[in-house]
Backbone bond lengths (Angstrom), bond angles and torsions (degrees), N, CA, C in turn:
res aa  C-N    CA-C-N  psi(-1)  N-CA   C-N-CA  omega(-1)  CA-C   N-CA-C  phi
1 X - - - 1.468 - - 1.527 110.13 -
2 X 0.974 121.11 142.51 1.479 144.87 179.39 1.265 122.64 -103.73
3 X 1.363 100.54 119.16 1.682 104.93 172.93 1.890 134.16 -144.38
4 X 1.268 87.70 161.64 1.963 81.32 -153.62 2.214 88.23 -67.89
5 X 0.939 105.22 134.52 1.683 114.71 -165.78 1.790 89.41 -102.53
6 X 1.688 115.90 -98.29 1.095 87.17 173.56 1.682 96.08 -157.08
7 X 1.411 118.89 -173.72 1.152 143.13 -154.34 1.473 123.47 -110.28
8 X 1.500 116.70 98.51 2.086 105.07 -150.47 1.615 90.18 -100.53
9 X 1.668 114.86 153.34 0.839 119.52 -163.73 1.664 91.45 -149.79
10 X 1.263 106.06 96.03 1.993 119.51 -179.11 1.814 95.34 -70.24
11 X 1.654 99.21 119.00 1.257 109.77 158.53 1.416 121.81 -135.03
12 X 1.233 143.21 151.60 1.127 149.94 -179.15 1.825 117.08 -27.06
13 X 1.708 91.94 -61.57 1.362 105.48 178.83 1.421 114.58 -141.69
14 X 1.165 114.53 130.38 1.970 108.35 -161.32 1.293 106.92 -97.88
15 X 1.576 116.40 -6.23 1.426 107.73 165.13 1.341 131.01 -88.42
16 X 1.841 111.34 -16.73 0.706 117.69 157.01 1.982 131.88 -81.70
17 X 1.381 111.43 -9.81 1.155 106.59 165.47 1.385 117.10 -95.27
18 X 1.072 118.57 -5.22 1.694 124.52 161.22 1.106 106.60 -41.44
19 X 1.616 104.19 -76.62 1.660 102.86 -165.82 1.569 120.24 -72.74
20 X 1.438 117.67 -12.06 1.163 108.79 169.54 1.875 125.55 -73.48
21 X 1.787 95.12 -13.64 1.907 107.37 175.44 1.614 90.54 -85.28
22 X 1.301 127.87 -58.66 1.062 118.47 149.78 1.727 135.46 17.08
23 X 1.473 108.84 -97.69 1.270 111.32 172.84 1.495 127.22 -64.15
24 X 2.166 106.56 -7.26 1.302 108.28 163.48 1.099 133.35 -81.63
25 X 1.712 106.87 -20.32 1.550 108.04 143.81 1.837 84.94 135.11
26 X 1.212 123.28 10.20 1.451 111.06 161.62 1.369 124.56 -104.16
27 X 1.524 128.94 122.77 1.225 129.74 -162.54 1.414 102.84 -70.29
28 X 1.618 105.89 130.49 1.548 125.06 161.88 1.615 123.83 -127.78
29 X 1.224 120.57 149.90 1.349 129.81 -148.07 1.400 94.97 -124.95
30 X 1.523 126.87 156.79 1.089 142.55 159.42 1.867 111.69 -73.55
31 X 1.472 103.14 132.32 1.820 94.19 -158.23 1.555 86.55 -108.02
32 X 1.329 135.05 -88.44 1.485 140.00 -140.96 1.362 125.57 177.64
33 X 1.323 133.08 -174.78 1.173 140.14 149.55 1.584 122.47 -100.84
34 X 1.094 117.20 120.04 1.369 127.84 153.38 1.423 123.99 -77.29
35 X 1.947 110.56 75.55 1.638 117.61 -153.94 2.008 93.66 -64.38
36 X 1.536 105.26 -48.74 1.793 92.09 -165.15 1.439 107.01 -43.39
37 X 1.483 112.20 -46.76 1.736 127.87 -152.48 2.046 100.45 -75.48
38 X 1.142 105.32 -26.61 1.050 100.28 -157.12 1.582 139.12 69.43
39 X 1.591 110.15 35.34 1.586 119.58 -160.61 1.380 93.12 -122.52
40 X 1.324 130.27 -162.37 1.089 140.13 147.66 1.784 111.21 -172.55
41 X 1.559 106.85 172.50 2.010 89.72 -152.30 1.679 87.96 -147.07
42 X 1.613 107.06 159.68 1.062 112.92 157.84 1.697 98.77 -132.42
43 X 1.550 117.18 149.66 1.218 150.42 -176.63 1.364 120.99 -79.40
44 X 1.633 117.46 130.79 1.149 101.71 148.13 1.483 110.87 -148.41
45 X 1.476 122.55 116.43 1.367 138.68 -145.25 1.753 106.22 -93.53
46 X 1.373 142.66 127.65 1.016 147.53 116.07 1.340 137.43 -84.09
47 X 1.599 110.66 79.40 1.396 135.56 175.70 1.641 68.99 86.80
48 X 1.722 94.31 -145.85 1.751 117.39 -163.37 1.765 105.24 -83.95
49 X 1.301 111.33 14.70 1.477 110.80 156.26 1.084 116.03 -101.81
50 X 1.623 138.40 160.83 1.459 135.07 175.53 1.435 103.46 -156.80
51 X 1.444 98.38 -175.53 1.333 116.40 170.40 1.796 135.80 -154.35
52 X 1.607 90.17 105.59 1.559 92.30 -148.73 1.286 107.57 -95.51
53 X 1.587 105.97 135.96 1.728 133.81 -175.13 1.406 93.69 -79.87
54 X 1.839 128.61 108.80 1.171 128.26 155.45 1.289 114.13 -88.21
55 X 1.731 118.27 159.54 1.045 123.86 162.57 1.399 112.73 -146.05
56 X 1.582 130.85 -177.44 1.156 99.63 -163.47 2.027 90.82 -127.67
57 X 1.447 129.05 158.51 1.425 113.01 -154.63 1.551 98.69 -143.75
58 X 1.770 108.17 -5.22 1.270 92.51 -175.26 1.408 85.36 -154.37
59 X 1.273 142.51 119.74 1.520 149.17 -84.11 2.581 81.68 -135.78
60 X 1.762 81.84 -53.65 1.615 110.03 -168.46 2.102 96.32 -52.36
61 X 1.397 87.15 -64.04 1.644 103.83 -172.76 1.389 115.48 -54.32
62 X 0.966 111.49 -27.94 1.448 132.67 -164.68 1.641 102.16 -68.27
63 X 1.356 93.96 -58.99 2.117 114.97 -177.94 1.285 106.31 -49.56
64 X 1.659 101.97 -56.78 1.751 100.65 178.76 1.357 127.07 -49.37
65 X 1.832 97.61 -37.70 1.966 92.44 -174.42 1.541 99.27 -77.37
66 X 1.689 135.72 -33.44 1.262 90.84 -175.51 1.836 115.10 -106.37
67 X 1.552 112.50 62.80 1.136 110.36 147.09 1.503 118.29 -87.85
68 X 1.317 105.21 -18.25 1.803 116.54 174.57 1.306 89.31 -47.58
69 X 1.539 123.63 138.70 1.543 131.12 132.13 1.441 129.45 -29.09
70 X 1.062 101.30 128.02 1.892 105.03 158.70 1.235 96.39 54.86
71 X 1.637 146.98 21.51 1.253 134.54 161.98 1.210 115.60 -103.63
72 X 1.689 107.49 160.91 1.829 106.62 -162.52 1.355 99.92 -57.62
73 X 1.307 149.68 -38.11 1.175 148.61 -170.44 1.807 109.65 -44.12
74 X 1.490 91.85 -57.38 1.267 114.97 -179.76 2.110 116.80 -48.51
75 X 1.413 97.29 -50.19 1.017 114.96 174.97 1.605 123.22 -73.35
76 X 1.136 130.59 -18.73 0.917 144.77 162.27 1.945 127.00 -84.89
77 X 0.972 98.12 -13.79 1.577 120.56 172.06 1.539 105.94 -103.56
78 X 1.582 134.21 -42.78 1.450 141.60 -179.21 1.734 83.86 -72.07
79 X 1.194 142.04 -65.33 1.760 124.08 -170.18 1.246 103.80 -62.97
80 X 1.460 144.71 10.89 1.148 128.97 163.39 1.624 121.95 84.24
81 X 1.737 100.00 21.75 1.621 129.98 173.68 1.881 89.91 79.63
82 X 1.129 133.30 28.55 1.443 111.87 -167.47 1.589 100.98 -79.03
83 X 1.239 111.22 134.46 1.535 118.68 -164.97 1.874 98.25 -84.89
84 X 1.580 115.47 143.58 0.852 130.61 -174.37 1.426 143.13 131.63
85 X 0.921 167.13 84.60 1.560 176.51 165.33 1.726 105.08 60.43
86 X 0.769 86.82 100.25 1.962 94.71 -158.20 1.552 104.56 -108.64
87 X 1.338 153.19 -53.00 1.362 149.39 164.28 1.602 101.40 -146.35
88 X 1.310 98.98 173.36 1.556 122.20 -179.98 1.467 95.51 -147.83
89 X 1.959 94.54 154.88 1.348 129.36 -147.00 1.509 83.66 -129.22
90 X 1.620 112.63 132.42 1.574 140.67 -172.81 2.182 93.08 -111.45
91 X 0.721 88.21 133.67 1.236 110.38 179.86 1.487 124.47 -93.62
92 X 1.649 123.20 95.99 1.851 112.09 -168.73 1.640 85.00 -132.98
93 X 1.072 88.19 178.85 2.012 125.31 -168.39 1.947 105.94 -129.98
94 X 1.645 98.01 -0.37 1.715 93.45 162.16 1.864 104.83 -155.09
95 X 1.162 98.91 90.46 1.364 107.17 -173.48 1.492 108.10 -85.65
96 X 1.421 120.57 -36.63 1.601 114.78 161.73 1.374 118.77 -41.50
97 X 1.137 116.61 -50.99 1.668 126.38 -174.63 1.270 107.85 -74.84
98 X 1.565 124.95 -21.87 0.987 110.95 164.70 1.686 134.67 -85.55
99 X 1.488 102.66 -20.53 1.298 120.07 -179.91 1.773 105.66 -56.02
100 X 1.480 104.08 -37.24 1.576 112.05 -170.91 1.817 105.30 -88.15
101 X 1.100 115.74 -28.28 1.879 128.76 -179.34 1.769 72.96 -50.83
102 X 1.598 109.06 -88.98 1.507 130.58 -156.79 1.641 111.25 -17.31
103 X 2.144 106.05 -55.04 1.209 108.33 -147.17 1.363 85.37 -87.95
104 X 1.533 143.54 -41.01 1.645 136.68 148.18 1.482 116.45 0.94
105 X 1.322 110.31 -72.78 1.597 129.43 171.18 1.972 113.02 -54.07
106 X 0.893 123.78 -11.05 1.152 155.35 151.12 2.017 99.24 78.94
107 X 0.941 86.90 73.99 1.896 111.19 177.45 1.092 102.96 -119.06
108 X 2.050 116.15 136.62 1.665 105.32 166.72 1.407 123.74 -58.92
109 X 0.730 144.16 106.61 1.374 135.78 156.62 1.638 130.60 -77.44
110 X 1.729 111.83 130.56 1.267 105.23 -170.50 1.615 107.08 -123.50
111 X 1.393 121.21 123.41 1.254 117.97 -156.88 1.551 123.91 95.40
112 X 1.831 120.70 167.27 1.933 101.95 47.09 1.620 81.23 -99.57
113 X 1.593 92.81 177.77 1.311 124.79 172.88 1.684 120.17 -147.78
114 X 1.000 100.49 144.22 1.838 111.94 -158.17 1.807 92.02 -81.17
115 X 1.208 120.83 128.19 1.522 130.94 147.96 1.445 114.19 -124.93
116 X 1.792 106.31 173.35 1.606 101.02 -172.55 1.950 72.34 -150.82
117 X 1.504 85.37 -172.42 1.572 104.82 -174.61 1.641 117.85 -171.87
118 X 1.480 103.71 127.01 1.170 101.30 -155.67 1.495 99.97 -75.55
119 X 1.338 132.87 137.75 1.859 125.05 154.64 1.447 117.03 -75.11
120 X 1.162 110.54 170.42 1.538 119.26 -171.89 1.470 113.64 -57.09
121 X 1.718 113.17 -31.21 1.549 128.28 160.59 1.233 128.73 -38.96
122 X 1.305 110.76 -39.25 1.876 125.37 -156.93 1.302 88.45 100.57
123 X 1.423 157.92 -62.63 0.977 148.54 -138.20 1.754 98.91 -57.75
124 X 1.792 109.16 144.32 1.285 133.68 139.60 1.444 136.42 -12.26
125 X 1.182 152.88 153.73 1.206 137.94 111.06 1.588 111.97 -151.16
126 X 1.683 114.29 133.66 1.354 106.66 -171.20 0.771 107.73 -97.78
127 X 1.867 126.59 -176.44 1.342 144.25 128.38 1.182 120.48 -133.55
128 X 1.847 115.16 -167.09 1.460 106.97 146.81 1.787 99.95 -142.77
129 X 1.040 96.29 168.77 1.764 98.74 -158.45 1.947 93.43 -126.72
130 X 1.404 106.07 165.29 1.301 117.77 -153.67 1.489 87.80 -157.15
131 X 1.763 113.63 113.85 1.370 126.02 -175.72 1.951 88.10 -108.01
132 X 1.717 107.02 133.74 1.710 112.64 156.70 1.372 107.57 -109.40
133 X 1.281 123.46 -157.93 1.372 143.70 146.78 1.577 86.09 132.93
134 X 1.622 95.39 -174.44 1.522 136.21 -155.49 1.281 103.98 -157.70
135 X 1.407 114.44 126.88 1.890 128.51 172.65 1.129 114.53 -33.94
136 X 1.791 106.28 -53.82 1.447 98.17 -166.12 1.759 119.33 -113.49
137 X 1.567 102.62 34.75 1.443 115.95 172.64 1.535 105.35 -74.81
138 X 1.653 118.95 133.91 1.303 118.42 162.46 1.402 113.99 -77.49
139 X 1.154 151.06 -13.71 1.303 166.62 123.41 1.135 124.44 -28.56
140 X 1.354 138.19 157.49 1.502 146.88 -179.21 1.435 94.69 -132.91
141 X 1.402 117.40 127.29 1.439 140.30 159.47 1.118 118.87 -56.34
142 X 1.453 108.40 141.08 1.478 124.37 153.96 1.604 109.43 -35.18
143 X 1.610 119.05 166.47 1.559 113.16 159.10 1.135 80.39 -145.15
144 X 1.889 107.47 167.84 1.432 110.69 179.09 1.487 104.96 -133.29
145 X 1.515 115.81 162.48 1.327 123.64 -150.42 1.789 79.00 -132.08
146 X 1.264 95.77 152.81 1.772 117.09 -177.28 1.552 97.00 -143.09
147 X 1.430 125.28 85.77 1.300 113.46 167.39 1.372 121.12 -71.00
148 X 1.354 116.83 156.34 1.957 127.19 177.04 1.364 127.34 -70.37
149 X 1.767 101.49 -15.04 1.333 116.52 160.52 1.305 126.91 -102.01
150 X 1.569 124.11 139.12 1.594 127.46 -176.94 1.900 89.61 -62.09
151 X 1.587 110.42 153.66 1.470 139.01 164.79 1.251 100.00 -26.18
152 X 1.664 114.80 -64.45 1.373 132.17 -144.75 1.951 100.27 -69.65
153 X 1.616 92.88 -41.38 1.937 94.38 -173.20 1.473 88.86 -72.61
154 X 1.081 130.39 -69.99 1.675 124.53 -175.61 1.290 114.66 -34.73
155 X 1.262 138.04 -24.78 1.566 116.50 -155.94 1.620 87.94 -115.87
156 X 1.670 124.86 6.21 1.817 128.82 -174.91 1.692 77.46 -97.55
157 X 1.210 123.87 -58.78 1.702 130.75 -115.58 1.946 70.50 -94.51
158 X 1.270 135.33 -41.87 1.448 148.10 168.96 1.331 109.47 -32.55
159 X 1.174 107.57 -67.30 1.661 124.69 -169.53 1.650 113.66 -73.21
160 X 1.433 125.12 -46.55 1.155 132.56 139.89 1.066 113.75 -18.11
161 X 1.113 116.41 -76.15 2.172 114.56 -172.68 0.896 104.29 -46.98
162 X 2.071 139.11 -44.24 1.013 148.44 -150.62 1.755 101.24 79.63
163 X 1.190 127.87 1.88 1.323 110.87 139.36 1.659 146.31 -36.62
164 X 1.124 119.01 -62.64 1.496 118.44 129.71 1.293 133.07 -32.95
165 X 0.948 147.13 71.15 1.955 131.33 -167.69 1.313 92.73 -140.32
166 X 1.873 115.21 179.63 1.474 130.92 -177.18 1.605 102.51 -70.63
167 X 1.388 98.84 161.94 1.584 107.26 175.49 1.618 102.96 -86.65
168 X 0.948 124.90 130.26 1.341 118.55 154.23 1.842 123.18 -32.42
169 X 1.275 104.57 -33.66 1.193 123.86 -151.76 1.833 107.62 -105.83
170 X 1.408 107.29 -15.71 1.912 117.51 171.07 0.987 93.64 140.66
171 X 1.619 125.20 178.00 1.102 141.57 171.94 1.612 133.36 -74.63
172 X 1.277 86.27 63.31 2.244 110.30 -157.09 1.523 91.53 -64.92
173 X 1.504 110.20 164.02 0.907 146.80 -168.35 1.470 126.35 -172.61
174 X 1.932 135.15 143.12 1.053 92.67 -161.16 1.590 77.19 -96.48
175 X 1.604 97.09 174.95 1.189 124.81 171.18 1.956 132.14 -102.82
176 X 1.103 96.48 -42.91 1.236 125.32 -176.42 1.605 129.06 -156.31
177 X 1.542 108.20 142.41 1.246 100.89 157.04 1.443 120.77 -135.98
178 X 1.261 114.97 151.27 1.655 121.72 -150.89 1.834 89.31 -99.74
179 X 1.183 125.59 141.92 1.699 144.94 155.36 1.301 121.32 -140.09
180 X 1.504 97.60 135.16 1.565 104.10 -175.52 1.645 106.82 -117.21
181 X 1.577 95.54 120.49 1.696 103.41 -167.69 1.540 101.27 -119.42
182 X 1.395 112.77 -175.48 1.436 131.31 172.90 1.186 117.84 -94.79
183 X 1.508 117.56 -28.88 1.024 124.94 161.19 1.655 124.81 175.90
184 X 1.340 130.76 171.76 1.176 135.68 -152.42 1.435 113.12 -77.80
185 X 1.440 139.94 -19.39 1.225 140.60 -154.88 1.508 132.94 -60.95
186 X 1.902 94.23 -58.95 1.421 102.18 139.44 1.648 147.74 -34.43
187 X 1.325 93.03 -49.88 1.669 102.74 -177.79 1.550 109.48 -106.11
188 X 1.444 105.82 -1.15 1.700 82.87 153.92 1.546 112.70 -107.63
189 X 1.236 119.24 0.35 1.601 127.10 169.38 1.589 110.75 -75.99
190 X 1.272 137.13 -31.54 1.174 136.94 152.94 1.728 120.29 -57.07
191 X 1.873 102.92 -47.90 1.280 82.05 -175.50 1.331 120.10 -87.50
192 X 1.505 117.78 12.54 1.454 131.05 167.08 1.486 126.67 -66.32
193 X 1.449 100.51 -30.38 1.576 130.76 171.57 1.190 121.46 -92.56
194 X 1.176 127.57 -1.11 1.126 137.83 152.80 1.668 126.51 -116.31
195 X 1.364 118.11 6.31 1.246 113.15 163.22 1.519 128.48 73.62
196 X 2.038 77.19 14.05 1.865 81.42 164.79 1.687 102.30 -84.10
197 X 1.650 88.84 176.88 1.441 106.89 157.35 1.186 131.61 -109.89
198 X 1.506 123.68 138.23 1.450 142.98 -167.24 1.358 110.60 -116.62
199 X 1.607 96.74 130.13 1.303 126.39 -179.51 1.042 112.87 -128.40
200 X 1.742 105.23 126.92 1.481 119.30 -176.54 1.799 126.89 -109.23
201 X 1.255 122.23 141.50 1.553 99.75 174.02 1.736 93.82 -165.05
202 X 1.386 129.24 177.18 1.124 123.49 -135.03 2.042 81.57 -155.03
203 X 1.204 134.02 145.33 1.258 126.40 -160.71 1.573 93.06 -156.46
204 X 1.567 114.09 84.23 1.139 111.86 -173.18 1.629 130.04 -67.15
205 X 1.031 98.46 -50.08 1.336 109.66 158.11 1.796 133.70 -31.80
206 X 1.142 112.08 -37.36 1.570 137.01 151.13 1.099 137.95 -110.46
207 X 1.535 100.94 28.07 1.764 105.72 164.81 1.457 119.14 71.48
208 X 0.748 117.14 11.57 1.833 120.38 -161.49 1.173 119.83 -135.63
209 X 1.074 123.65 130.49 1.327 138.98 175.89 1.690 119.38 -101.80
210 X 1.074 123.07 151.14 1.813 112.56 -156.79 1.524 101.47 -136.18
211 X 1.446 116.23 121.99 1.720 97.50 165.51 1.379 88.45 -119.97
212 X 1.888 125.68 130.43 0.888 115.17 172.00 1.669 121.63 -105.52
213 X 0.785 140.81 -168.05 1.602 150.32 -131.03 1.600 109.91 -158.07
214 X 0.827 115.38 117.86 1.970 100.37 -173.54 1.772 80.34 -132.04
215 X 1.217 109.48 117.22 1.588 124.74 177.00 1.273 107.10 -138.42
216 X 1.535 109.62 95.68 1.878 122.46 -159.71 1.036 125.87 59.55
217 X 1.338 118.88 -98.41 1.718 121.04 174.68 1.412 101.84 -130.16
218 X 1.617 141.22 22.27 0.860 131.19 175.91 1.853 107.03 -116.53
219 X 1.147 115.04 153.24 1.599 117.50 -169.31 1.896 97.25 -116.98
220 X 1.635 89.59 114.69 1.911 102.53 173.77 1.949 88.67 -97.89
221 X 1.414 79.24 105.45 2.065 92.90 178.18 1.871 88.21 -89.34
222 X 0.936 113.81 117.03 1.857 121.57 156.06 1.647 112.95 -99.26
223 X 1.461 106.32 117.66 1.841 99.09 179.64 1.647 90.89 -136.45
224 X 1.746 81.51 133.40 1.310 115.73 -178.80 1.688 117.56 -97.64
225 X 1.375 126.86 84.85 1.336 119.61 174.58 1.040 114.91 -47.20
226 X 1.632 124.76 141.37 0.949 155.26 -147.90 1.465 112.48 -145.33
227 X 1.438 125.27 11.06 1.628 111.55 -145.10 1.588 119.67 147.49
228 X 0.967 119.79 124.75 1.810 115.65 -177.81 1.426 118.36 -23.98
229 X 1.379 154.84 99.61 1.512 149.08 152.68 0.849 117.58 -165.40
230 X 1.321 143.62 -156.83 1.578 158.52 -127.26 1.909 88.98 -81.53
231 X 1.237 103.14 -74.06 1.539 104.50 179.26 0.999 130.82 -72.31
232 X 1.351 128.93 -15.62 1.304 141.56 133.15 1.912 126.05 -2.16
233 X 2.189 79.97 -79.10 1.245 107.04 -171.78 2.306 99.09 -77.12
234 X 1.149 102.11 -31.16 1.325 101.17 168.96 1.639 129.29 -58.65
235 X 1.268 117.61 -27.34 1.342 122.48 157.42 1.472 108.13 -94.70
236 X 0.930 142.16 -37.55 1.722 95.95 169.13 0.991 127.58 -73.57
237 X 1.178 122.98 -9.40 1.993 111.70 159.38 1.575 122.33 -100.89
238 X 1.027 111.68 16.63 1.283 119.59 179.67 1.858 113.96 -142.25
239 X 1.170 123.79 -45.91 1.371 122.12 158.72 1.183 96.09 120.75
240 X 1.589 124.13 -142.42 2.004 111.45 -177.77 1.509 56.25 -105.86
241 X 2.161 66.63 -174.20 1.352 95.45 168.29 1.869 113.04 138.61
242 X 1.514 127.83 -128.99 1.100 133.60 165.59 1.393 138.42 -79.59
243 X 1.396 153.69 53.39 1.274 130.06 -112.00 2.112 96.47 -89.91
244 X 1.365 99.13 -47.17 1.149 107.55 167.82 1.598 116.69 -172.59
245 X 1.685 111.62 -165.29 1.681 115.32 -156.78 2.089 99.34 -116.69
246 X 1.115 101.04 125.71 1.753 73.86 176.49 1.680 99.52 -126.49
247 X 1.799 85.24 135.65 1.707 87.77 -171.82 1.281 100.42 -111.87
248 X 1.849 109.31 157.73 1.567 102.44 176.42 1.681 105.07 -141.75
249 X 1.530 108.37 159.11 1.534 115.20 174.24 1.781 93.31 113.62
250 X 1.623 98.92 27.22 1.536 94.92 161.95 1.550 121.06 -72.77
251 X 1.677 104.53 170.67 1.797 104.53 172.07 1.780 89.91 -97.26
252 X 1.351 131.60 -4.65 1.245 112.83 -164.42 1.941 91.42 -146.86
253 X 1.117 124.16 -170.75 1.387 140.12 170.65 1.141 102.76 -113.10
254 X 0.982 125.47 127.31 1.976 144.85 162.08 1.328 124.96 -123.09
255 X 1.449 126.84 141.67 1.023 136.11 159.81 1.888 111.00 -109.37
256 X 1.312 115.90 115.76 1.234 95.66 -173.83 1.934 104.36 -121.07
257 X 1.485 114.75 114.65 1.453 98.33 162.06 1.536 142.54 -87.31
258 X 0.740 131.80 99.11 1.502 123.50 -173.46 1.745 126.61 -135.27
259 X 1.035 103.02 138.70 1.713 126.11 177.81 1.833 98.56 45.02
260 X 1.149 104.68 65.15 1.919 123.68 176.15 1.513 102.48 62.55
261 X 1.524 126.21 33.96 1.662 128.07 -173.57 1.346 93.08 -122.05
262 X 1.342 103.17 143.62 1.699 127.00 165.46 1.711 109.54 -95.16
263 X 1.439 139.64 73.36 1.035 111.14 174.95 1.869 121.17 -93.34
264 X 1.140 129.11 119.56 1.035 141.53 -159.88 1.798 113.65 -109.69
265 X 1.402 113.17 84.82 1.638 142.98 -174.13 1.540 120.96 -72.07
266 X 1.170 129.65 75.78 1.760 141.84 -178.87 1.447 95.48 -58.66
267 X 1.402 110.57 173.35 1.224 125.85 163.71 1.860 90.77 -119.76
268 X 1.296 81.24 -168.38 1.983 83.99 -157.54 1.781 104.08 -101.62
């Protein structure tokens, strides 16, 4: 089974965009160091989905992780460090089997490979991570994360820390995330291999065409311009890619921009 894990969002400084999500009223936590990668993150958790504020803390370490292929490091150094909603992490319980499904389907695959990360505690926490892609994809892939702990110990041992806790702001959740591609091939060949379901529809009026993605309870919206408008004008100044995050189970409606992120706040 497959699940949306969570949502990375490259910013300058993650302590400083904490407190600025913070005073908008969604609780964020101080996360760790990533010593191999050279990054380090602050959190902000809805249930066992999140969304983690990278930054980068050690300039040397940093170079090495993204000579790796197809890893966020990588991807975040190929856009030219541009800060902002950069890939998301799918969540499985058989990442071996998947590493071999992927390279079957005939995608590079790099990994998995085991990492951990220290928290501000000393305390631990592992995984192992699972790099895809293809040379000549205009798109950047999903990767998937296999944590060492079952859901159930993570989302007790979570809530405990007070990592998990209420939003200031309602009982948020994400809902969706918006991408603007060239086209569907890629991302419906993944979600074919993974056994999501795809939903299609065509929005004449705004140029766009939609294949959507239903991965648990969260919606991967992909829109394909077609024609002068909103997404249109959104890829040529921005390129494909992430457009933004939409959360819901607010007490109020928000639009929030920050450090090259679209976050987009419903009420319920």
């Amino acid at each position: 089974m497959y699940q949306f894990d969570h949502l990375v969002h490259f910013v300058p400084y993650p302590e400083q965009t904490m407190l600025k999500l913070q005073e908008e009223g969604l609780h964020v936590v101080p996360g760790g160091s990533h010593e191999a990668w050279g990054t380090y993150n602050t959190l902000s958790y809805f249930d066992l989905t999140y969304i983690e504020l990278i930054g980068i803390e050690n300039e040397k370490k940093f170079q090495e992780a993204a000579n790796k292929s197809y890893s966020l490091h990588a991807s975040y150094k190929e856009n030219r460090r541009r800060d902002g909603l950069t890939r998301f992490a799918v969540r499985t319980t058989t990442i071996e089997e998947d590493a071999k499904l992927f390279a079957r389907a005939g995608l590079d695959v790099v990994g998995p490979e085991r990492f951990s990360r220290k928290r501000d505690d000393g305390t631990v926490v592992s995984w192992q991570l699972l790099y895809i892609g293809h040379p000549k994809s205009k798109i950047e892939f999903p990767f998937f994360i296999q944590w060492d702990e079952a859901d159930s110990l993570r989302r007790k041992e979570l809530t405990d820390r007070g990592i998990i806790a209420k939003h200031p702001l309602g009982d948020l959740a994400i809902q969706a995330v918006h991408f603007v591609v060239p086209n569907f091939d890629a991302v419906e060949q993944i979600a074919q291999l993974c056994g999501a379901t795809i939903l299609k529809k065509v929005n004449q009026e705004e140029n766009v065409e939609y294949s959507i993605i239903l991965l648990d309870e969260v919606k991967l919206i992909f829109v394909k311009p077609i024609g002068e408008g909103a997404a249109w004008n959104y890829m040529l100044e921005n390129g494909y890619g992430i457009k933004k995050v939409v959360l819901t189970g607010a007490k109020e409606q928000k639009q929030i921009t920050i450090d090259g992120a679209q976050y987009e706040i419903n009420k319920k």
